[in-house]
C-alpha positions in Angstrom: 11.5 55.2 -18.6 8.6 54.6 -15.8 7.5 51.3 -18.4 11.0 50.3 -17.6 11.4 50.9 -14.0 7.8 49.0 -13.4 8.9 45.8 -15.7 12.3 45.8 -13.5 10.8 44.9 -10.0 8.6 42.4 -12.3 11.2 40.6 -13.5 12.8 40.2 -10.6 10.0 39.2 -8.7 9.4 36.4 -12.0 13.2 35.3 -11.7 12.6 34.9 -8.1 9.7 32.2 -8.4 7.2 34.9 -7.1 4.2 36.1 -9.6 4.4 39.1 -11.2 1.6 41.8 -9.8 -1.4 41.1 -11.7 -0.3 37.8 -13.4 -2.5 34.5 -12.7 -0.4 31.8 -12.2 -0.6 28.2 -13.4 -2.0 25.7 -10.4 0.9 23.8 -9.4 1.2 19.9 -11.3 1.5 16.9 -8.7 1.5 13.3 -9.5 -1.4 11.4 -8.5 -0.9 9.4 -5.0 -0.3 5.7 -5.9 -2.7 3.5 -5.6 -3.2 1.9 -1.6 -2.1 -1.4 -0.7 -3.3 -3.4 1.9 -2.0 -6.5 3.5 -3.7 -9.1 5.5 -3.0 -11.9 8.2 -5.4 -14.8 8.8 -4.5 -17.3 11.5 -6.1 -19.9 14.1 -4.9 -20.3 17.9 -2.5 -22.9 17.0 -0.3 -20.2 15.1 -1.4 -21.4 11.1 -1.8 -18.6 9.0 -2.1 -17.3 5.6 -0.7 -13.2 4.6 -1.1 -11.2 1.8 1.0 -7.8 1.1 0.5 -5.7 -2.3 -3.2 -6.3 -2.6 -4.9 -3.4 -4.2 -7.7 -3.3 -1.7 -8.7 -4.2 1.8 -11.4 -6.8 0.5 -9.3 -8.3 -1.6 -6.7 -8.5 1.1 -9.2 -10.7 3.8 -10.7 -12.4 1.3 -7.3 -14.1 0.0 -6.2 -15.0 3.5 -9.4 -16.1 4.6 -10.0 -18.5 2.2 -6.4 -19.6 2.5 -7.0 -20.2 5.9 -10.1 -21.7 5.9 -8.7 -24.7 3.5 -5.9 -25.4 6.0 -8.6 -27.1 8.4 -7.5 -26.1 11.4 -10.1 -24.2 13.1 -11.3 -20.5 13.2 -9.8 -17.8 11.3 -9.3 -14.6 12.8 -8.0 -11.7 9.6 -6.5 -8.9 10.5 -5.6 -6.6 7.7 -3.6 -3.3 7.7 -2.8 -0.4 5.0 0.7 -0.7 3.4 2.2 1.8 5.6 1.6 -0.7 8.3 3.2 -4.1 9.1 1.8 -6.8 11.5 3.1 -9.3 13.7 1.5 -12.8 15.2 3.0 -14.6 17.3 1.8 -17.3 19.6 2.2 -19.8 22.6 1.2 -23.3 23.5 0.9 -24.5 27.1 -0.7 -28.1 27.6 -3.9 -28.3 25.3 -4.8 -24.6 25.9 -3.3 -22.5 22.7 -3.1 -19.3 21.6 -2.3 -16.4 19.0 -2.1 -12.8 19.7 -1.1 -10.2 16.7 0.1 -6.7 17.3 1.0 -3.6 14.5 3.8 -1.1 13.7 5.0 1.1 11.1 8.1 -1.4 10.7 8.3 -4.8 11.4 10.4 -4.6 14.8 7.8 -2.4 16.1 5.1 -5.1 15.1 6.8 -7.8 16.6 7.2 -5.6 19.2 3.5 -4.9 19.9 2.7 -8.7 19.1 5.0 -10.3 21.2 4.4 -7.9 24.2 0.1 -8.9 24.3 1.0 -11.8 23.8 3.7 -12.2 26.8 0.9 -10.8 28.8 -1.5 -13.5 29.1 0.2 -14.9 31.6 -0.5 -18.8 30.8 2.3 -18.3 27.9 5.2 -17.7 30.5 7.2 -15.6 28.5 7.2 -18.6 25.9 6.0 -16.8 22.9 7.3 -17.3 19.7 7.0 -15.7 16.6 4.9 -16.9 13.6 5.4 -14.4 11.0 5.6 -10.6 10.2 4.3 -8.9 7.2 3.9 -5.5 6.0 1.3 -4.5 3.5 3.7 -2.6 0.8 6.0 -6.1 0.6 9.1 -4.4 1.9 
């Protein structure tokens, strides 16, 4: 009778997902993260640019948009590049021969626009005339 009353409180403690007094459990199975992705923006003051989303590494990333960049011919390249989480803005202004680009992040693209358009509307030779280049995010969405 005692074996009895001991296994009871056992199995109820086993139906209810708890382990039984005594009993090692098996470590619980996850899947394995996926792999990071990475996104990129490179651009020049006049607003050009070259993204990349999906890339499977941050190198890879700045490398692709630099050197897509760099063939456009029309200047410096600035990269910025971001996890896939992230998304990123660049946005940019013209006034007379000065020129300018200004980039800004976010978890979603509103919020990168957001952040881009804002340092961008505050050097104050763009007048609030700021327009936007792009937006990318580095998982593609």
């Amino acid at each position: 009778m005692t074996v009895r009353i001991l296994a009871l409180p056992a199995l109820l403690l086993a139906l209810a997902g708890a382990p039984a007094p005594g009993v090692a459990q098996a470590p619980a199975v996850t899947a394995p993260a996926p792999p990071p992705l990475w996104g990129a923006i490179a651009f020049t003051a006049d607003g050009s640019y070259a993204t990349a989303w999906k890339s499977p590494s941050k190198a890879e990333a700045e490398a692709d948009v630099s050197k897509r960049c760099a063939r456009m011919g029309r200047g410096a390249c600035e990269v910025v590049s971001f996890p896939g989480n992230l998304c990123a803005a660049l946005y940019n202004f013209r006034a007379g021969r000065y020129r300018a680009a200004y980039t800004g992040g976010g978890a979603t693209s509103p919020e990168a626009q957001q952040t881009a358009r804002a340092r961008c509307n505050a050097d104050r030779r763009a007048r609030n005339n700021c327009q936007l280049r792009t937006v990318v995010c580095g998982d593609g969405r």
